[in-house]
N, C-alpha and C positions, 0 to 999 in steps of 0.2 A: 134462309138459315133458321132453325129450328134451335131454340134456347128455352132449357128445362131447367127452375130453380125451385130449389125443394121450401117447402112452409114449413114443414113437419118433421123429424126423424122418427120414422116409425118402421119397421120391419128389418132393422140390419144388425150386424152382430154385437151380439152383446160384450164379445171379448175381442178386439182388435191387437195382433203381435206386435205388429211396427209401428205405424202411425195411422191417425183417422184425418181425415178430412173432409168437413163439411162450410170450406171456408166460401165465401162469393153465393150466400141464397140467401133466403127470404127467411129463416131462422128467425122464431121469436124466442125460442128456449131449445135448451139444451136435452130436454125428453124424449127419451124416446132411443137416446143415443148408444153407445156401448158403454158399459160398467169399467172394463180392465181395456185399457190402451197403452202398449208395448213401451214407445219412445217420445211420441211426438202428437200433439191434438189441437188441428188447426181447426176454431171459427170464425175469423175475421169478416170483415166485409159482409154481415148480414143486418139483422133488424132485433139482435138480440136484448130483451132486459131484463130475463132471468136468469140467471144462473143452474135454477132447477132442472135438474139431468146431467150435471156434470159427472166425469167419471168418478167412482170409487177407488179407482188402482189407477196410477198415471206413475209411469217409470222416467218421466222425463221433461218436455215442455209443452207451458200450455198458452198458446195464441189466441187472444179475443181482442185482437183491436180493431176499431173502427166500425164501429156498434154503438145502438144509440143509451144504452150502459153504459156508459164509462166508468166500469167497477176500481173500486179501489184495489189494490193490495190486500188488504185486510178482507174485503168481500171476494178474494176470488180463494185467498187461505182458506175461509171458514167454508166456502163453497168445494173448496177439495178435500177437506177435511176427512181423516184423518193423516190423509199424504205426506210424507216427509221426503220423497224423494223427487220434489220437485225446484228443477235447479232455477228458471226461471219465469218469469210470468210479463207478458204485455197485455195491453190495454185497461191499463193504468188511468187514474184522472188526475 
């Protein structure tokens, strides 16, 4: 069996309609990732501790739990900043 887990976001769409997911890799940061994501932007389960690359436009939810960040509320706010249409947020500390 053949398992491919990405380090990096680099070369995928900048504007995502529905949801993105890059949850279960090897994620250190959020760069590199799409700008505008539709509904939903899942990256759990990786090796995340920066925030840097999160989207600009997010219509909906954003999942980062279980990363070695455990960003607050407040850091993943300022990190979506200037986003108001976001309903919820995990990975919480």
């Amino acid at each position: 069996m053949l398992i491919i887990c990405l380090k990096i976001l680099l070369g995928g769409p900048s504007i995502v309609g529905n949801f993105f997911n890059c949850a279960n890799n090897m994620l250190k940061s959020l760069k590199g990732g799409p700008k505008e994501v539709g509904t939903m932007y899942y990256c759990w389960n990786n090796r995340i501790i920066s925030l840097e690359g999160a989207p600009e436009k997010l219509g909906g939810v954003f999942y980062c739990e279980n990363n070695p960040g455990q960003f607050t509320r407040e850091e993943i706010a300022y990190a979506l900043r200037p986003l108001t249409s976001v309903e919820f947020m995990r990975g919480l500390r």
